[in-house]
C-alpha positions in Angstrom: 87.6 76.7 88.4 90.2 79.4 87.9 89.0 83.0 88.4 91.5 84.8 90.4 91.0 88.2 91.5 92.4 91.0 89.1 94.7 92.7 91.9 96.4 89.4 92.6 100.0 89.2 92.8 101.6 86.8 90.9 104.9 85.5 91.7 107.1 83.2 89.2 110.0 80.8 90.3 113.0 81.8 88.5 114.7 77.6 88.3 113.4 75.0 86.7 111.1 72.6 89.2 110.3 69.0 89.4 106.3 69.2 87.9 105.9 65.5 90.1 105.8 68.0 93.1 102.4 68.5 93.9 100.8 70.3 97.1 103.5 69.8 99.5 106.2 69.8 97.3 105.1 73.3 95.9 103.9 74.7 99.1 108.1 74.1 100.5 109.1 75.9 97.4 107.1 78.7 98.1 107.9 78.9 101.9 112.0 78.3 101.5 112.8 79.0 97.9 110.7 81.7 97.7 110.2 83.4 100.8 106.4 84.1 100.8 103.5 82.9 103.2 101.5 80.2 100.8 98.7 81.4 102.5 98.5 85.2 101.5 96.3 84.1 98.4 98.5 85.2 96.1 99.6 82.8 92.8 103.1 81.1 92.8 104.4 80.1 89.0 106.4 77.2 88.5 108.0 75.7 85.1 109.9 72.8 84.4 113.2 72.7 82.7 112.4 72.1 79.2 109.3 74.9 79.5 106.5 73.6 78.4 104.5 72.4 82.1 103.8 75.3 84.2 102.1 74.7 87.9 100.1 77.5 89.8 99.4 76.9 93.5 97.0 78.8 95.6 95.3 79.4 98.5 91.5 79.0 97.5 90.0 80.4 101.6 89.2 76.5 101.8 92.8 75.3 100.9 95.3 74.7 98.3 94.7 74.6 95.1 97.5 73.6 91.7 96.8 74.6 88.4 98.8 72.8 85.6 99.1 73.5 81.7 101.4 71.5 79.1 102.1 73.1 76.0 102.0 70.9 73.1 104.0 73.3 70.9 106.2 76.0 72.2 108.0 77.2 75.5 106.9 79.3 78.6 110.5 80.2 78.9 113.4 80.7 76.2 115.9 80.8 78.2 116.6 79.4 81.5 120.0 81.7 81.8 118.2 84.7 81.8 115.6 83.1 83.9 114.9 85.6 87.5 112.2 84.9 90.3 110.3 87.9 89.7 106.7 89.3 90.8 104.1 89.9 88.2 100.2 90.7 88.0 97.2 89.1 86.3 97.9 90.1 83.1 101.2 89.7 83.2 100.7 85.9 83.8 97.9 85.9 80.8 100.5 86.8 78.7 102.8 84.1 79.4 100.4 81.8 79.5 99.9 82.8 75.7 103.2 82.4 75.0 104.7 86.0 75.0 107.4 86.5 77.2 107.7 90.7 78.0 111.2 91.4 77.9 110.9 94.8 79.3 107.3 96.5 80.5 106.3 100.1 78.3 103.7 102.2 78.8 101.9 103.5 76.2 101.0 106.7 77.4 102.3 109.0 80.2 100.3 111.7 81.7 102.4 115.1 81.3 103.4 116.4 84.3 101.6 120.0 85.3 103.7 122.8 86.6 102.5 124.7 89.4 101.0 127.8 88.6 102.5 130.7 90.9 100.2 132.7 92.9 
């Protein structure tokens, strides 16, 4: 099953990847292309050119684990040109898994900063 934990960092591959890669071949890409310990238990994202296969590997305290989805309609990513490795969290990846692509994060609501009062 897939349950990862809410605080999880998520980090997405920014090229197009072979999806016949498959433990190994994902675990290299993390460790050289990426950069990051495949071990940390955080999620690495990989798409394949055309967009619609996506593969998640991670480390499960037992060992790896991939997690694959093919859209049947649709694309994970519009447009490879504008594509960047970036880091995301949970819901971040929720949301492209859906299908929407953030192009810039908003909050909603800002807390108004409060003056100091002099004494």
């Amino acid at each position: 099953m897939f349950f990862p934990e809410g605080a999880v960092r998520v980090h997405v591959y920014g090229r197009p990847v072979d999806m016949r890669k498959s433990f190994d071949g994902l675990y290299a890409l993390t460790r050289h292309a990426l950069g990051c310990d495949p071990l940390s238990g955080e999620l690495f994202v990989f798409i394949n050119r055309r967009g619609t296969q996506m593969k998640v590997l991670y480390w499960d305290r037992s060992g790896f684990c991939v997690w694959a989805k093919r859209l049947e309609q649709g694309r994970f990513v519009s447009d490879w040109s504008r594509g960047v490795t970036r880091q995301m969290d949970w819901t971040g990846l929720k949301l492209l898994l859906e299908g929407i692509e953030p192009a810039r994060f908003k909050r909603r609501f800002k807390l108004p900063e409060v003056a100091a009062k002099p004494a």
